[in-house]
N, C-alpha and C positions, 0 to 999 in steps of 0.2 A: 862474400860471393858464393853463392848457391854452386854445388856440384853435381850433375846429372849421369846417370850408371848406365851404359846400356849392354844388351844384350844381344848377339849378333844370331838371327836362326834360331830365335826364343818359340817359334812356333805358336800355337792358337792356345790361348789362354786359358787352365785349366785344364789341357789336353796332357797326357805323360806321350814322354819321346818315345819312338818307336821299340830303340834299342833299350832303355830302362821298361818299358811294359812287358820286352820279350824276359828278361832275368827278372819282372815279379813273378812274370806267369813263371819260369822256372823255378822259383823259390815257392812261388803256393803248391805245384803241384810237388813235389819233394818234402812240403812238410806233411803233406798229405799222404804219401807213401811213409811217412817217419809213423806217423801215429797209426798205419794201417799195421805197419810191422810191429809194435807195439801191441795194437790190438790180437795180431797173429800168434804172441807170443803168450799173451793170459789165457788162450783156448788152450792152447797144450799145456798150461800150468795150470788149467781148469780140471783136466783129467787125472784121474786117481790112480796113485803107483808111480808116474813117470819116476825114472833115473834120469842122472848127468847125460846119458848118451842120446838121451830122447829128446833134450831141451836144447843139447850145446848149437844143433845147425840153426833151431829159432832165433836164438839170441845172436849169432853170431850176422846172420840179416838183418835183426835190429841195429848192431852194429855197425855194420855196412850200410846201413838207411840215412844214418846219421852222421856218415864219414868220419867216420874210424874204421881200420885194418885187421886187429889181433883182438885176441880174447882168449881168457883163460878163465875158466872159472875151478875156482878155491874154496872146498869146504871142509871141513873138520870133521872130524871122523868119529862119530856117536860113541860108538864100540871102542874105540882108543884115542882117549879125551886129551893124547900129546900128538897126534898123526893128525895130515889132512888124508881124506879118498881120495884115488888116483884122481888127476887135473886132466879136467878135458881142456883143450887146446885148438882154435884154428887160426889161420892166417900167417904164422911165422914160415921163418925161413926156418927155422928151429927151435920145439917148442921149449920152454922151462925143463930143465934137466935137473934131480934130485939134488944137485946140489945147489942151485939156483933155490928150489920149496924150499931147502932148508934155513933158506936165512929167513922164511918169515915164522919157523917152526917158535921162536921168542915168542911172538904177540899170542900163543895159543894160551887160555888162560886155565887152572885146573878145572873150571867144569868145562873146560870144552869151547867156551865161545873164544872170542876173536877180542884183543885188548884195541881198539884202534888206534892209539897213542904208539905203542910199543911196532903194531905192524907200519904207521906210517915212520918211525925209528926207522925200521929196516928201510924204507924205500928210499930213503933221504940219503942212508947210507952211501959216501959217492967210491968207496973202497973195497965193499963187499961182491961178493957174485953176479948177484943179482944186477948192481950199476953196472959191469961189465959183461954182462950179456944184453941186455939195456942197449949198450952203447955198440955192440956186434951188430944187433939186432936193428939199429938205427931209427928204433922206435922217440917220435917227441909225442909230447900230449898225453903223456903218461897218467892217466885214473884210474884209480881204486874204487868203487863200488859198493859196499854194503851191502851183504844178505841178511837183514835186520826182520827183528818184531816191535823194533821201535825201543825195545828193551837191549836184547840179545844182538849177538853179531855170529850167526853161525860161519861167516866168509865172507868171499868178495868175486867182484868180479874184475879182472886186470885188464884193462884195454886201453889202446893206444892207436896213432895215427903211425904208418910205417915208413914215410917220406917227407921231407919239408915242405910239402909242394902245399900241402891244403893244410886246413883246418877244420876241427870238430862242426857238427851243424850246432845253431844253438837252443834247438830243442833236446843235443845230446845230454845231456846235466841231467835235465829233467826226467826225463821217458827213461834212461837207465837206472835211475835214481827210483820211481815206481818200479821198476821191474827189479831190482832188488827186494824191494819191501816186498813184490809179490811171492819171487821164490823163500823170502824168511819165514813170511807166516806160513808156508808149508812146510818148511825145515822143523818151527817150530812146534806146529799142530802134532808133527810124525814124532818129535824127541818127547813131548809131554802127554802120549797117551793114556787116557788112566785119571787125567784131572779133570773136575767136572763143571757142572752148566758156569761157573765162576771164569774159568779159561775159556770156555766158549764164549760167553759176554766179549771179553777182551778181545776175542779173537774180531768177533765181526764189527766193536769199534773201531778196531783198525783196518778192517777195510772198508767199512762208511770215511773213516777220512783218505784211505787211498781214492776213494770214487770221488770225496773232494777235489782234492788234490788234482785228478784229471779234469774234472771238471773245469777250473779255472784254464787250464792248459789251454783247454780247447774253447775255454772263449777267448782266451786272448789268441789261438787260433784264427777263432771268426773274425774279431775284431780288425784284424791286423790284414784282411783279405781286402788286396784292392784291384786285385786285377781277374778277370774271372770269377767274381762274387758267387754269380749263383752256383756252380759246381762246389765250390770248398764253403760256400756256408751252406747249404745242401748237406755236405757230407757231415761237416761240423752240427748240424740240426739233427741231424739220424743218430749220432753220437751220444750227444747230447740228452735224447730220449730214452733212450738204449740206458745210457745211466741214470736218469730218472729213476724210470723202470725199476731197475735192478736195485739202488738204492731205496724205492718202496719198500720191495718184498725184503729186503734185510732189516730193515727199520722194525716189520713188524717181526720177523723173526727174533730179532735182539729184545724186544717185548717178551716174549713169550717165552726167549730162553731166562732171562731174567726173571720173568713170572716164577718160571719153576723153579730157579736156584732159590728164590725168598720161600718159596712154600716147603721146600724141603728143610731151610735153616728153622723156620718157625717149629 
């Protein structure tokens, strides 16, 4: 005996409901604000000099792009290879207090970078300071972040959600995860001054695969657009040439730094 399914107010066929078109269109235009903050964030790491004080309100928008609350960013301290720099901080009720830095002062390793192993020790720790400001603090969704050269770990970035009510966006993983790698390779451009067209090489294959790396992001951006197409692949197309672009002109620059480091070795 055959069984028959129906649906009551299944609406016209191929049509999305009214109330699911309204929460895509809110989900396209929010990831599109995620990857604009994002974007806002590599102009000011674009410019030469910035300090921690110049970066923290970008990043901390990024943050809040992606739904998360707090942010702390953590870097080790060039000039004293057991210290981090003072920790910029937003969003807490109360920021990391030096006795809180100090439990990740373990994972600093002697030259300076960051052991990850040993710092997610400390975070796991359910005993130490830090879990009980943690748990003051009423932070869940708790991530660490890499300030990497894909090598190195000069830091991180600490960020969380500060209420149960929501959860992380899930382009947050990603777009922090790049904006990490972006502040390392100028952490580490600034600590290795002095090395030559060799470092430089390295430098710009790392960011031909950070511009990968976005690249896929935002087609599966595009892809994924179903309500409002032409706005968010529009924007997703201007991105997407933008990186082109700029991946040209590095492509040939990595030539011709490379050219020279061989002419100088021969």
């Amino acid at each position: 005996m055959s069984q028959k399914t129906a649906m009551h107010n299944a609406g016209e066929p191929g049509k999305v409901p009214e109330e699911l078109q309204k929460i895509l269109e809110n989900e396209a235009e929010n990831y599109k604000d995620q990857v604009q903050a994002y974007v806002d964030v590599c102009e000011i790491l674009s410019k030469p000099g910035w300090q921690i004080a110049d970066i923290v309100d970008y990043i901390h928008m990024l943050v809040r792009s992606v739904n998360l609350d707090v942010l702390s960013i953590v870097i080790t301290d060039p000039s004293d290879k057991k210290k981090f720099l003072p920790v910029a901080s937003r969003g807490f009720k109360s920021s990391p207090s030096a006795q809180v830095v100090s439990c990740w002062l373990p994972a600093i390793s002697e030259e300076g970078t960051i052991l990850w192993d040993e710092l997610l020790e400390a975070a796991f720790d359910k005993k130490n300071r830090l879990a009980k400001w943690i748990a003051r603090e009423g932070l869940n969704f708790v991530g660490y972040v890499p300030l990497h050269d894909n090598k190195k770990i000069y830091g991180f970035l600490l960020v969380a959600v500060a209420s149960d009510k929501k959860a992380p966006s899930a382009l947050a993983s990603p777009l922090l995860e790049l904006c990490g790698g972006r502040i390392g390779l100028v952490l580490e451009s600034r600590r290795s001054i002095g090395s030559l067209p060799e470092k430089a090489a390295q430098t710009v294959k790392l960011v031909q695969d950070h511009l990968a790396m976005l690249t896929s992001y935002l087609e599966v951006l595009k892809i994924s657009a179903r309500i409002n197409p032409e706005e968010v692949v529009s924007t997703a197309d201007k991105c997407l040439k933008t990186i082109a672009e700029s991946k040209k002109m590095i492509d040939l620059f990595a030539d011709q730094v490379i050219s020279t480091a061989v002419e100088k070795k021969d």
